[in-house]
ROZA-663758 format. One record per atom (N, C-alpha, C): residue in one letter; x negated, y, z negated. Coordinates in steps of 0.05 Angstrom, whole numbers, padded with zeros to 5 digits, always signed. Atoms other than C-alpha are relative to their C-alpha. Last residue first. Layout:
# ROZA-663758
aXYZ/...
# end
This chain:
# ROZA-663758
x+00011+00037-00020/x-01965+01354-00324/x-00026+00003-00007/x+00012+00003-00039/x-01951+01431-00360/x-00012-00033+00001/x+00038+00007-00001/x-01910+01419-00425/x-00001+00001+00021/x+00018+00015-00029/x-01830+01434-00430/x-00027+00007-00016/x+00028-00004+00001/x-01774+01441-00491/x-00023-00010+00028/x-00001-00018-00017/x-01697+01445-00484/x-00031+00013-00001/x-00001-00021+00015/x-01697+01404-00543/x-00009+00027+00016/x-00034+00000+00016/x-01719+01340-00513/x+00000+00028-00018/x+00000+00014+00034/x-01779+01349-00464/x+00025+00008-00012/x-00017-00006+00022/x-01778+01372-00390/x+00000-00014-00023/x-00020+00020+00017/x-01844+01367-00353/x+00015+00008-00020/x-00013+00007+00034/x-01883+01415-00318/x+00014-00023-00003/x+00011-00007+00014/x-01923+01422-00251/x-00003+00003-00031/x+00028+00022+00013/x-01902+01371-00212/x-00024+00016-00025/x+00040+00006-00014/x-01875+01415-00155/x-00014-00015-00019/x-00002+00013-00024/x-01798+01394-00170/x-00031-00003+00005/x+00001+00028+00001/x-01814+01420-00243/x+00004-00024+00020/x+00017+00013+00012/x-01836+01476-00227/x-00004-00032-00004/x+00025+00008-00034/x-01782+01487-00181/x-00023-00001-00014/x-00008+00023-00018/x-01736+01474-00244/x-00009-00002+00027/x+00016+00030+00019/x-01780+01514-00298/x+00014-00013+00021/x+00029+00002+00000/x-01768+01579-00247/x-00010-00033-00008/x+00000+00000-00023/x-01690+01574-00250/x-00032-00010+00013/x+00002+00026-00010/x-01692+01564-00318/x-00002-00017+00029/x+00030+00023+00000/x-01739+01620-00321/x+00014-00027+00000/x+00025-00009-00018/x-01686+01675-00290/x-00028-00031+00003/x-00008+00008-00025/x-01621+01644-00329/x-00031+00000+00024/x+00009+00029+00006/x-01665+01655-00389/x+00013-00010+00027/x-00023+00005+00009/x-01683+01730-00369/x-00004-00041-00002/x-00022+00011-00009/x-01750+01747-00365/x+00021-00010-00014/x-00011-00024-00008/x-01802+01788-00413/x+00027+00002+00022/x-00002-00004-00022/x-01851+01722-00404/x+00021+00032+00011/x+00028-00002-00007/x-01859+01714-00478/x-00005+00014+00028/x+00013-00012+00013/x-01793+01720-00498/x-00020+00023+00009/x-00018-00026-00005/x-01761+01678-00441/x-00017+00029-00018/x+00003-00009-00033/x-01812+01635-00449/x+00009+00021+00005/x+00027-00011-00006/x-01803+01628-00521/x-00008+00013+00016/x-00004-00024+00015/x-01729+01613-00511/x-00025+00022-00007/x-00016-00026-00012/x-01744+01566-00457/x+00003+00029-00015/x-00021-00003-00001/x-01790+01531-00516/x+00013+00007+00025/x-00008-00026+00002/x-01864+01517-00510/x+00029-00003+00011/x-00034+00001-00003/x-01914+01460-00515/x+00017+00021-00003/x-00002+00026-00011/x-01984+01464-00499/x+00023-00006-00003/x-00025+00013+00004/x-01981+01543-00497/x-00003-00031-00007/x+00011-00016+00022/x-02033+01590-00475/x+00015-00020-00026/x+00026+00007-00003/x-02033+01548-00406/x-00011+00015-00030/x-00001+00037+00009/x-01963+01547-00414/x-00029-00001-00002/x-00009-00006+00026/x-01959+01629-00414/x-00006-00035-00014/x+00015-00012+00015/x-02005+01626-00345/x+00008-00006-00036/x+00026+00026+00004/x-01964+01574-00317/x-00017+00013-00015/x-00012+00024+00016/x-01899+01622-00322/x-00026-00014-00008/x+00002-00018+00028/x-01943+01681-00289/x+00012-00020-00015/x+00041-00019+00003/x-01972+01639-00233/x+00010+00021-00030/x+00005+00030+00015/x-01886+01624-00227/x-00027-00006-00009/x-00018+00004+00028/x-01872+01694-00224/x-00005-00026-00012/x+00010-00011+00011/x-01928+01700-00163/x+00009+00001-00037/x+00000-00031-00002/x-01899+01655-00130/x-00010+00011-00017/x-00021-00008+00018/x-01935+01582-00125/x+00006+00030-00005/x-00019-00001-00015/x-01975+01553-00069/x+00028+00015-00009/x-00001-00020-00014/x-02039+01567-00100/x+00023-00001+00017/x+00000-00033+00016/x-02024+01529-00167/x-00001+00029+00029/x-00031+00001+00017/x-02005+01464-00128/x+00003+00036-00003/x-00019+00006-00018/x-02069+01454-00094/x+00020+00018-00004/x+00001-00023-00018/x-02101+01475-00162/x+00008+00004+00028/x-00018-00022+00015/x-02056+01416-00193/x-00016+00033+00014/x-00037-00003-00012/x-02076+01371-00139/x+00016+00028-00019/x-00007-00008-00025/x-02156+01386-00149/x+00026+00004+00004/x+00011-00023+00002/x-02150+01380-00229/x+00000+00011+00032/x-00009-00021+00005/x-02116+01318-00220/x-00003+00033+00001/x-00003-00017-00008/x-02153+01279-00181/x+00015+00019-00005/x+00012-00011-00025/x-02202+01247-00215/x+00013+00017+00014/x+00020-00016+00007/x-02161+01231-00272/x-00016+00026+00014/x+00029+00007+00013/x-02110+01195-00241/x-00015+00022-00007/x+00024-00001-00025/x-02042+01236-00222/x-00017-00013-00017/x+00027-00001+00008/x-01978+01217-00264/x-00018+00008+00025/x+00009-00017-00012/x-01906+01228-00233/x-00039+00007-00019/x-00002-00021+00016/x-01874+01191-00288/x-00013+00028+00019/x-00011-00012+00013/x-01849+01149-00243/x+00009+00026-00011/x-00015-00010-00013/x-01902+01137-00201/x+00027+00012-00007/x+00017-00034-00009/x-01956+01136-00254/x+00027+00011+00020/x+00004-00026+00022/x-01909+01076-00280/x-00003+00030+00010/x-00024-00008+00002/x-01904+01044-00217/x+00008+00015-00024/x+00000-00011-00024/x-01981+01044-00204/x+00023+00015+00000/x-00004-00028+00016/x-01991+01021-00282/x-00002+00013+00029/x+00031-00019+00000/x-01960+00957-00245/x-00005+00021-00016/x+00022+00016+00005/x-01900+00912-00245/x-00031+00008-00003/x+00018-00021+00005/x-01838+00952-00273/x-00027-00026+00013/x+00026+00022-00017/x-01770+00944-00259/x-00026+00014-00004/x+00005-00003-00027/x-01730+01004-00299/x-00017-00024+00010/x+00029-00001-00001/x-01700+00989-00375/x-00003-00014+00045/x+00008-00016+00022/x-01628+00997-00399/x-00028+00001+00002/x+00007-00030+00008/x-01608+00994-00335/x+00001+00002-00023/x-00016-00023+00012/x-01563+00928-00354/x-00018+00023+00010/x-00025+00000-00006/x-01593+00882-00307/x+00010+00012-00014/x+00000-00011-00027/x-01668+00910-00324/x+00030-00006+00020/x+00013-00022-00004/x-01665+00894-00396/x+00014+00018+00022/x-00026-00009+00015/x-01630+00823-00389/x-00007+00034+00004/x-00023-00006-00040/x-01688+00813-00337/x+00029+00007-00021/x+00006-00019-00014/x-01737+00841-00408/x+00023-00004+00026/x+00000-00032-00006/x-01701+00799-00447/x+00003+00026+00013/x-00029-00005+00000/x-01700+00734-00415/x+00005+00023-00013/x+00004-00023-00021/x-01779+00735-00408/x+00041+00009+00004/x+00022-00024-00001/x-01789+00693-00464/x+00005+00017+00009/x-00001-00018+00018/x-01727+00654-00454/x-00011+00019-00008/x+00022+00007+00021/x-01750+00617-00392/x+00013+00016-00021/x+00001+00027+00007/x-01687+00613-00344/x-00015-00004-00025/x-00035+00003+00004/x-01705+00654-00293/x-00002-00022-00012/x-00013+00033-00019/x-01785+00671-00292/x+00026+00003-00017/x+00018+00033+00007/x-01802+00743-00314/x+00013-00022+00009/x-00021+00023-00017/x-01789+00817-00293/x-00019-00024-00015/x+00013+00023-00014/x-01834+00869-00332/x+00023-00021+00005/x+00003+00033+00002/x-01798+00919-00363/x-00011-00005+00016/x+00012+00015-00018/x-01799+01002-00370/x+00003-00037-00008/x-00008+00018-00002/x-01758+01053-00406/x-00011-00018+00016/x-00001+00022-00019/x-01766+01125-00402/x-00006-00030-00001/x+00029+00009-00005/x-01747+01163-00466/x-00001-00027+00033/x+00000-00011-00029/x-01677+01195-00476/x-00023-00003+00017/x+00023-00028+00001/x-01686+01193-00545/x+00001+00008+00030/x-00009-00001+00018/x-01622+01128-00548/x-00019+00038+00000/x-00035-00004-00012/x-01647+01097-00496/x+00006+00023-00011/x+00001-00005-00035/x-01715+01088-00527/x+00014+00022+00011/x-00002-00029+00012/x-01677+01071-00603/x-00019+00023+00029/x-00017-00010+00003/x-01654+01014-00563/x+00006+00033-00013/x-00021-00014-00036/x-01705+01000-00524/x+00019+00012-00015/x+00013-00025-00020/x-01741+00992-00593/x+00013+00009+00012/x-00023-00026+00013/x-01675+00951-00623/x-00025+00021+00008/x-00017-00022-00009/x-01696+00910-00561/x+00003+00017-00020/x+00008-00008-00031/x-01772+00893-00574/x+00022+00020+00011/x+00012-00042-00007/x-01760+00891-00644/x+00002+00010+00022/x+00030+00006+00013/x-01716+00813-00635/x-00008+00034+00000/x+00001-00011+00029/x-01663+00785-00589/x-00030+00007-00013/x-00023-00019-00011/x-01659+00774-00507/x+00009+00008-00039/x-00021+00017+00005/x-01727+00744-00518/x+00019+00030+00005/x-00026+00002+00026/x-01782+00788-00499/x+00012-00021+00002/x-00011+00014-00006/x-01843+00806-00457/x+00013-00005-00015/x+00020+00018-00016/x-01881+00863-00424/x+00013-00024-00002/x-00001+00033+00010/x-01835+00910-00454/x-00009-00010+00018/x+00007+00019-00013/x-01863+00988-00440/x+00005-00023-00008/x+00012+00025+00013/x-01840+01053-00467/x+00003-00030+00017/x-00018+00022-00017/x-01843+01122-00437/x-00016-00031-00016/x-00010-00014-00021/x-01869+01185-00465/x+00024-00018+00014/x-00003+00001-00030/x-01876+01162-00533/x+00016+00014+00022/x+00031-00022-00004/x-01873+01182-00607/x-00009-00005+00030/x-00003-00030+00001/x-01795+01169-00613/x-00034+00008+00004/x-00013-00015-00031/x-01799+01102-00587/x-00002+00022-00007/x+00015+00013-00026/x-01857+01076-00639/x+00020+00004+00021/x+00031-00023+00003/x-01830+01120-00698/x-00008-00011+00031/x-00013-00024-00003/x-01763+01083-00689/x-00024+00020+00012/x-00008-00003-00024/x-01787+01017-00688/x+00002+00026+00017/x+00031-00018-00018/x-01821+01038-00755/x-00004-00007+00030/x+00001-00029-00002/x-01739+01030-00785/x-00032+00010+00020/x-00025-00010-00015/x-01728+00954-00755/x-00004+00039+00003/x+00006+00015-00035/x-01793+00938-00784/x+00021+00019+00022/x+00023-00027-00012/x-01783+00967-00850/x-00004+00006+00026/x-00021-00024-00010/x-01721+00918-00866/x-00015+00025+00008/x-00014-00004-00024/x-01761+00862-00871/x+00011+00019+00014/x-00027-00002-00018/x-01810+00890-00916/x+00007-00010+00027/x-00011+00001-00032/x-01885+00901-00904/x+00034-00022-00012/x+00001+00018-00010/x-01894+00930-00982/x+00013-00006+00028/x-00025+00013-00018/x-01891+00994-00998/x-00006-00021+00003/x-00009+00018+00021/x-01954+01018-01051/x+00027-00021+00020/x+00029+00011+00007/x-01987+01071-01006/x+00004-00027-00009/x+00013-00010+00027/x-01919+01111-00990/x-00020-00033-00005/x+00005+00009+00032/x-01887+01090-00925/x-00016+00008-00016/x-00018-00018+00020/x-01879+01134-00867/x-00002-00014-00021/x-00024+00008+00008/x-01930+01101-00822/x+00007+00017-00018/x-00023-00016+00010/x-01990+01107-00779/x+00023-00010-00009/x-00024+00021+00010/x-02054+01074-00763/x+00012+00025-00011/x-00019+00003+00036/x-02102+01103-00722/x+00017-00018-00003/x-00024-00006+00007/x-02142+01117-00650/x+00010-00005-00027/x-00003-00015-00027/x-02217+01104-00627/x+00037+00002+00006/x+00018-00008-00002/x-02249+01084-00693/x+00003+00029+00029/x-00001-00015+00010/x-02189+01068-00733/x-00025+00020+00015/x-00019-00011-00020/x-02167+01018-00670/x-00003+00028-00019/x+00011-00005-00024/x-02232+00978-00696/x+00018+00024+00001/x+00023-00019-00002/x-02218+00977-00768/x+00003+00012+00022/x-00016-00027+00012/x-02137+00955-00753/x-00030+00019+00002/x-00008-00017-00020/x-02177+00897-00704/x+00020+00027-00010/x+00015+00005-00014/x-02213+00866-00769/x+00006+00030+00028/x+00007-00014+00016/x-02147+00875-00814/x-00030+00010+00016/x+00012-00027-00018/x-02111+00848-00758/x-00018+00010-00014/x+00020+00012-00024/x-02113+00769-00796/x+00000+00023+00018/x+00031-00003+00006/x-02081+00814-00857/x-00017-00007+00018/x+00019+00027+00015/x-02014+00817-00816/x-00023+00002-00001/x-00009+00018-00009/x-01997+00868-00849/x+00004-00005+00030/x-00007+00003-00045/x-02046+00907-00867/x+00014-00019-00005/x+00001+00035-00007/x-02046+00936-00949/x+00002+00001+00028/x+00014+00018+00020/x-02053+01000-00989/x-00004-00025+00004/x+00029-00003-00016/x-02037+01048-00919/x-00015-00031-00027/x+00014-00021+00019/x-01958+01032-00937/x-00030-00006+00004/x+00001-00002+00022/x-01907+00992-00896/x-00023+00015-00014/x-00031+00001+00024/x-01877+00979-00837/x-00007+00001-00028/x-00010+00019+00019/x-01938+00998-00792/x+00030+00012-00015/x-00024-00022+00013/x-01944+01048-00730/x+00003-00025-00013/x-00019+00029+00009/x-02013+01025-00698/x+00015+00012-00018/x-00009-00011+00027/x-02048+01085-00655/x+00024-00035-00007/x-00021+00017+00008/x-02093+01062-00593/x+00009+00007-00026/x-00016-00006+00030/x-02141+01106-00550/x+00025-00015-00013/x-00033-00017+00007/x-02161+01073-00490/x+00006+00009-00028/x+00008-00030+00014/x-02237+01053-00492/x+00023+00015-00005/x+00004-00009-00025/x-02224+00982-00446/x-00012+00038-00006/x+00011+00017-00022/x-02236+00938-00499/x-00008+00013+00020/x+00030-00012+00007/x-02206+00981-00552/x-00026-00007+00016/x+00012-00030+00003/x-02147+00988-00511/x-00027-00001+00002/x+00007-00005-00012/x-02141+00907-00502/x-00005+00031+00009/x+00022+00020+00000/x-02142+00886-00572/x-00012+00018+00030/x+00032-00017+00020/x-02088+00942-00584/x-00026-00010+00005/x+00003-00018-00022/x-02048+00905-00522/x-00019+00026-00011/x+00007+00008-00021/x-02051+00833-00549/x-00005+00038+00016/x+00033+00010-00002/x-02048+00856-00611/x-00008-00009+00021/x+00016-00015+00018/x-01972+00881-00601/x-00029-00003+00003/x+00003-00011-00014/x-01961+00822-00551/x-00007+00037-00013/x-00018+00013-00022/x-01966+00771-00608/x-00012+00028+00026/x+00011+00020-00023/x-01971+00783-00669/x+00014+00007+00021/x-00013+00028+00011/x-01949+00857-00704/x-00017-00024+00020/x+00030+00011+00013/x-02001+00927-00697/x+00017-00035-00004/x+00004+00008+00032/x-01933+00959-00684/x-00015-00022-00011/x-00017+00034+00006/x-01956+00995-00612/x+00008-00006-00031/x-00007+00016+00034/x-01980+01059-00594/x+00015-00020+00004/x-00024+00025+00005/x-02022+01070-00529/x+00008-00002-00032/x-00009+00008+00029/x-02048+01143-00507/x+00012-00016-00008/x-00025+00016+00021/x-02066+01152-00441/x-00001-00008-00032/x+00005-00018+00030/x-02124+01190-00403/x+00029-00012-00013/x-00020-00016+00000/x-02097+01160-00330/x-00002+00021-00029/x+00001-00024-00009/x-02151+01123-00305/x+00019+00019+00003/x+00021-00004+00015/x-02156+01070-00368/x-00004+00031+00018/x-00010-00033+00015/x-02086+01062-00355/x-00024+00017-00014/x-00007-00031-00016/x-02104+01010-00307/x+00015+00029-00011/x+00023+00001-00009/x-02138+00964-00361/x-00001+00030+00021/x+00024-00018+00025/x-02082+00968-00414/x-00018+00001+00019/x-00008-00027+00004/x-02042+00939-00353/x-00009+00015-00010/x+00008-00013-00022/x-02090+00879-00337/x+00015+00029+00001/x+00023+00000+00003/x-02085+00861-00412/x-00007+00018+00028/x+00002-00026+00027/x-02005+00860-00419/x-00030+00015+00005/x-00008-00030-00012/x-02005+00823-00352/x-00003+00025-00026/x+00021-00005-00020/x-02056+00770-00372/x+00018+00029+00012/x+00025-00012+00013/x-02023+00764-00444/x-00012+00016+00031/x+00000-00018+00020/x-01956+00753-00417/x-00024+00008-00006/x-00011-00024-00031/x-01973+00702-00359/x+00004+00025-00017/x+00017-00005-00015/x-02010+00662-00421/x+00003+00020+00019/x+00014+00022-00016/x-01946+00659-00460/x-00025+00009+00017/x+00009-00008-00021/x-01932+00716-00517/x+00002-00032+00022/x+00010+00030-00013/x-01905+00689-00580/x-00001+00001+00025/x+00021-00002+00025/x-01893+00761-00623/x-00012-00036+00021/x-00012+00013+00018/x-01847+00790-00567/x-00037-00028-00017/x-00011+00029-00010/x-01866+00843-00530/x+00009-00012-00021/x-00018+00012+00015/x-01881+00926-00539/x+00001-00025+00015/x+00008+00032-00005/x-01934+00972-00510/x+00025-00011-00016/x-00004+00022+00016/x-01914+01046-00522/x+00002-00017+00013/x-00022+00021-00008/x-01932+01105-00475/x-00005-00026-00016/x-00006+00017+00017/x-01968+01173-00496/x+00021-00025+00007/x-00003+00018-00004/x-01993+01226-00453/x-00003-00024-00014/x-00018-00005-00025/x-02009+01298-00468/x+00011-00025+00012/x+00011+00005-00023/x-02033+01283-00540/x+00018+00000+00024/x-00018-00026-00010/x-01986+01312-00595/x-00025-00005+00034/x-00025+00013+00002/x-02011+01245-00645/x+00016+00015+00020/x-00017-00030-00002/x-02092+01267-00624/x+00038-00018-00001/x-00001-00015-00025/x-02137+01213-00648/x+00029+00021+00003/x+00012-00012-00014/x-02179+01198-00703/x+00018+00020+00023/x+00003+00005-00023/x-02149+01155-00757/x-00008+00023+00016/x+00035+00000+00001/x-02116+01155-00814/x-00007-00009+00024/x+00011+00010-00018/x-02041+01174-00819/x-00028-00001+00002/x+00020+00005+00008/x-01984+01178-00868/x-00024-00004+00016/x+00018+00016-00014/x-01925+01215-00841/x-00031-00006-00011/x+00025-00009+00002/x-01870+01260-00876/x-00011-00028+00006/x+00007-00030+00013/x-01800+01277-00876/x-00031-00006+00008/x+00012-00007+00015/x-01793+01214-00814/x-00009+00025-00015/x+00040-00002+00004/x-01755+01226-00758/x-00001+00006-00026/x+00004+00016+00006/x-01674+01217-00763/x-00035-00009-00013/x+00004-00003+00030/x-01665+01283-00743/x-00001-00031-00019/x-00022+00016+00008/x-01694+01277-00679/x+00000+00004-00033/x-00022-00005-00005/x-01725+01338-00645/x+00026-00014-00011/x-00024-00033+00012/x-01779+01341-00681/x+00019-00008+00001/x-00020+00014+00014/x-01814+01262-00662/x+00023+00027-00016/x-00018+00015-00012/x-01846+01292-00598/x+00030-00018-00021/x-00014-00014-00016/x-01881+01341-00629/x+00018-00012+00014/x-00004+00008-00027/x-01919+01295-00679/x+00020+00016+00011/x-00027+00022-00001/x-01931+01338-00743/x+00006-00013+00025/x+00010+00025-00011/x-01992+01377-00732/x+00010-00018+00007/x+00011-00005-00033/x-01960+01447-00746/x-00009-00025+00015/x+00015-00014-00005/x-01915+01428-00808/x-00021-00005+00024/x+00008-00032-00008/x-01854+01429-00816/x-00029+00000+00002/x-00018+00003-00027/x-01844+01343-00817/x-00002+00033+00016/x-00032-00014+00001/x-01897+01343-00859/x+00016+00001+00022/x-00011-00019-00022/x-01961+01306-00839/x+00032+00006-00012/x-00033+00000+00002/x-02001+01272-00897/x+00008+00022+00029/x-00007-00023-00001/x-02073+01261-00873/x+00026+00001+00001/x-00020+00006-00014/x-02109+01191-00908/x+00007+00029+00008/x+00006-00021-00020/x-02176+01208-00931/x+00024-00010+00024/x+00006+00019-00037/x-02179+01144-00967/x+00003+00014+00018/x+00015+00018+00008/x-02188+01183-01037/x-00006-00016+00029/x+00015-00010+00005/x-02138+01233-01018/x-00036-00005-00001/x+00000-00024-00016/x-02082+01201-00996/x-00037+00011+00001/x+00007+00025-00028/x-02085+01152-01062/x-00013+00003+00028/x+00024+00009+00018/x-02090+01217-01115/x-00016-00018+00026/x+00009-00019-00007/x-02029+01245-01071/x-00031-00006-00002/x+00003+00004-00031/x-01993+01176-01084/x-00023+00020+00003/x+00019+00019+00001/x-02006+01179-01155/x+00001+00003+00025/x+00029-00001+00000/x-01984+01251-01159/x-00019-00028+00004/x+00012-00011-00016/x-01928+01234-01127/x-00022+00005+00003/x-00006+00011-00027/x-01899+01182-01169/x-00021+00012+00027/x+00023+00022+00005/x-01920+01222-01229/x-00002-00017+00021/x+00026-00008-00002/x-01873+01277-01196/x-00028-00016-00008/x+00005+00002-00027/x-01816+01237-01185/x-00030+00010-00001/x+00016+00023-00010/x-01817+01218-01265/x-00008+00001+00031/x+00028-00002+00008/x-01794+01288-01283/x-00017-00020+00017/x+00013+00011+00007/x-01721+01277-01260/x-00033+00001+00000/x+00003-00001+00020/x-01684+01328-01231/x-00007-00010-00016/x+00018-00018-00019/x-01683+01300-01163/x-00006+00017-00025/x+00030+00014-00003/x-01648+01238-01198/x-00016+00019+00009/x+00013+00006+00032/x-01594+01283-01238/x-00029-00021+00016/x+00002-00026+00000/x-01569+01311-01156/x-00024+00000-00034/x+00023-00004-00013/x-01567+01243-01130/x-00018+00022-00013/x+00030+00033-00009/x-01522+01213-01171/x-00026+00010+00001/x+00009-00001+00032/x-01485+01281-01183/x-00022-00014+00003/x-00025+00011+00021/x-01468+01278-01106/x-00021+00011-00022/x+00023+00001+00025/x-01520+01301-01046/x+00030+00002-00019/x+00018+00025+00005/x-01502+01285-00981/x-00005+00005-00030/x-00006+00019-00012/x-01481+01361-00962/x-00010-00022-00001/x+00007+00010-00026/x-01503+01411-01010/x+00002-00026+00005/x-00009-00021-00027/x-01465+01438-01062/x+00002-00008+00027/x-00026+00019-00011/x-01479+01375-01109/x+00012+00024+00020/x+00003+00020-00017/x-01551+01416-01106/x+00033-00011+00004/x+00003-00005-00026/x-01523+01481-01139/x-00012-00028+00012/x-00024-00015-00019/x-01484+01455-01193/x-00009+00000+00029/x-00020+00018-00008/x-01549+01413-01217/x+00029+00008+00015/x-00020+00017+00022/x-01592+01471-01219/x+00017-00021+00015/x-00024-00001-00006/x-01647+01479-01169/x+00022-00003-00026/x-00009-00018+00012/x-01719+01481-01188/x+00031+00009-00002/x-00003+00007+00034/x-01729+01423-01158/x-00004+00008-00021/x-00017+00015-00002/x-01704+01442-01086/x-00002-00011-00031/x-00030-00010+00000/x-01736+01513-01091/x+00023-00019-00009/x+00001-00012+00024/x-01802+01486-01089/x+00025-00002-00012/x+00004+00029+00009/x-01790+01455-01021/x+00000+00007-00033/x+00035+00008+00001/x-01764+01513-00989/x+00001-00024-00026/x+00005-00022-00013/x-01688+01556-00971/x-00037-00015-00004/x+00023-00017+00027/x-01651+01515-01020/x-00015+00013+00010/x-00021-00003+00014/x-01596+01486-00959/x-00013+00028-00026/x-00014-00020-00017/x-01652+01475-00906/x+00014+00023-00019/x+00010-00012-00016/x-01701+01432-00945/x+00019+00027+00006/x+00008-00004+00033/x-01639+01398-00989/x-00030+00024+00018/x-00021-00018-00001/x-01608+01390-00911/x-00013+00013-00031/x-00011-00027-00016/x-01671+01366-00888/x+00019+00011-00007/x+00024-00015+00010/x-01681+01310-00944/x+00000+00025+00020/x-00004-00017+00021/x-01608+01294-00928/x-00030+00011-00011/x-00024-00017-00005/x-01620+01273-00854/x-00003+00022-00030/x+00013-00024-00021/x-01689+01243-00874/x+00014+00017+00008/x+00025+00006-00025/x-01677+01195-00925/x+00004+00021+00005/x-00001-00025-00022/x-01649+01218-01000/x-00022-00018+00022/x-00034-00014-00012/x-01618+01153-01039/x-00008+00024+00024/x-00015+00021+00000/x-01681+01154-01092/x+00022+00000+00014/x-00036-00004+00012/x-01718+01214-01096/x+00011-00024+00022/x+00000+00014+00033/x-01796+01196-01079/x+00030-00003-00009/x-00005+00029-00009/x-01789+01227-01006/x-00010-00017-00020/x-00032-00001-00014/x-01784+01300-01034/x+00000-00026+00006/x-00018-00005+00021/x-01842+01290-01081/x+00028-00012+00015/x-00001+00032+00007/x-01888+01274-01023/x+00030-00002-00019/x-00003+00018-00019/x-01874+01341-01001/x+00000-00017-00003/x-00027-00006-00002/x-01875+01378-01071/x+00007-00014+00027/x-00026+00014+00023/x-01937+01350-01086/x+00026-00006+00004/x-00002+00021+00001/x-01966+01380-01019/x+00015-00036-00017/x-00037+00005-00032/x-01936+01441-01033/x-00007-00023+00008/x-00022-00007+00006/x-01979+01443-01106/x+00024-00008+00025/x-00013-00024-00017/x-02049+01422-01077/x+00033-00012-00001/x-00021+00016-00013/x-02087+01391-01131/x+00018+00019+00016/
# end
């Protein structure tokens, strides 16, 4: 049985600790071990953590807990992801809110170079499905990564249409790998295991909860590049998504809809506040985000690469050793000053060659 794995699950067993204070207990004790080995004095030390808390983490019973989980995991060849450790989605770091640890089965890459979330409202109309569908279609020449929350409606409407078209598709549930909710995906959950996953923070046993929903919102803006409402009410997942979106600093997309209809009252609610950009094509997307199709990438970016100074040919080199990589790194790595390379990463980033990420972090386009 593998000991630090124990101790990972463990940590999100204690009763009262989410993700803020499971990092400061992490941070505070210096390793996972450490935290329940602790005496009682020293935990009420650290921040969030009372007596309460401090006599439950000291309780024996977490660990039977864990071991069942671990047992569970194991058996269905589920792959726990730590929040430290190397595989862990890269995009969900920076927030401290992100999930200690991630349950996930499934195939495809979570740190993939392009990732954008589908999202509507669970009672689609015809004009809804046909745009949801023709979108998933043109993202077929872009290498894309779709997550969605596997729920009715425009959810399945846009997993359905991945697997259709070959897109990779990841489903971020509200509750634990031991059950699907709703069972009528159970069919299209196989499929999406074949040519993307299912993911969630819940422990094996969770039940789909109301109150889960709201939290595996979270996961589904924070693991994207840019997120997409196709169609909404002006209440409901769709916005507290945007909201957690917004909120990461993530790009924001809607679909316009008829005046008047509620369905689509959302998304133009959306797009009159700027909290989400007009959107009718994966044309305006790519344009955006500054995507190139498939095909021509590789030409535009060698284009690109011979036009660039010699310092910047040495920047691209360190990224090319790199898939994601600090300023601070850079600096490091590269033997330049930081003033020097931020200077560099921002005509890079005019030519299309990188992209800024949260936490003063870039990736090459």
């Amino acid at each position: 049985m593998d000991n630090q794995l124990l101790y990972k699950i463990a940590l999100t067993k204690i009763p009262g600790v989410g993700p803020v204070t499971a990092r400061n207990l992490v941070s505070y004790c210096g390793g996972l071990e450490e935290i329940f080995h602790a005496s009682r004095k020293k935990l009420m030390k650290i921040p969030g953590i009372g007596r309460l808390i401090a006599d439950k983490i000291l309780k024996k019973d977490i660990f039977i807990q864990a071991e069942r989980e671990l047992n569970f995991i194991e058996k269905q060849h589920i792959r726990p992801l730590f929040f430290l450790d190397k595989d862990y989605p890269e995009r969900l770091k920076p927030y401290q809110n992100s999930p200690i640890i991630l349950y996930y089965k499934g195939n495809c890459d979570l740190n993939a170079r392009r990732i954008i979330a589908i999202i509507g409202t669970r009672k689609p109309d015809l004009q809804g499905r046909m745009v949801c569908e023709s979108f998933v279609e043109g993202l077929v020449a872009y290498d894309t990564v779709v997550v969605s929350g596997l729920a009715y409606g425009i959810d399945a409407v846009a997993h359905r249409a991945c697997i259709q078209n070959g897109v990779p598709t990841i489903g971020v549930l509200g509750h634990g790998l031991k059950r699907l909710y709703p069972a009528v995906h159970k069919k299209l959950a196989m499929e999406m295991m074949k040519c993307g996953g299912l993911l969630t923070e819940y422990s094996s046993n969770t039940p789909p909860d109301k109150e889960h929903f709201p939290m595996r919102n979270r996961i589904v803006a924070g693991l994207c590049d840019a997120l997409i409402v196709v169609q909404t009410a002006k209440r409901g997942g769709s916005i507290i998504s945007v909201e957690f979106a917004n909120r990461y600093n993530k790009d924001v997309f809607a679909f316009p809809g008829r005046v008047g209809d509620k369905n689509h009252a959302g998304c133009n609610q959306l797009i009159k506040s700027h909290k989400a950009a007009l959107i009718e094509s994966v044309a305006d997307l790519a344009y955006v985000m500054r995507w190139e199709k498939k095909n021509k990438e590789k030409a535009v970016q060698q284009e690109l690469f011979e036009t660039l100074s010699q310092k910047e040919k040495g920047l691209v080199g360190v990224f090319k050793k790199n898939e994601e990589i600090s300023i601070d790194k850079l600096s490091y790595t590269s033997g330049m000053e930081i003033g020097e390379i931020a200077a560099l990463l921002l005509s890079l980033e005019f030519k299309g060659i990188v992209k800024p990420l949260p936490g003063k972090r870039f990736i090459l386009f």
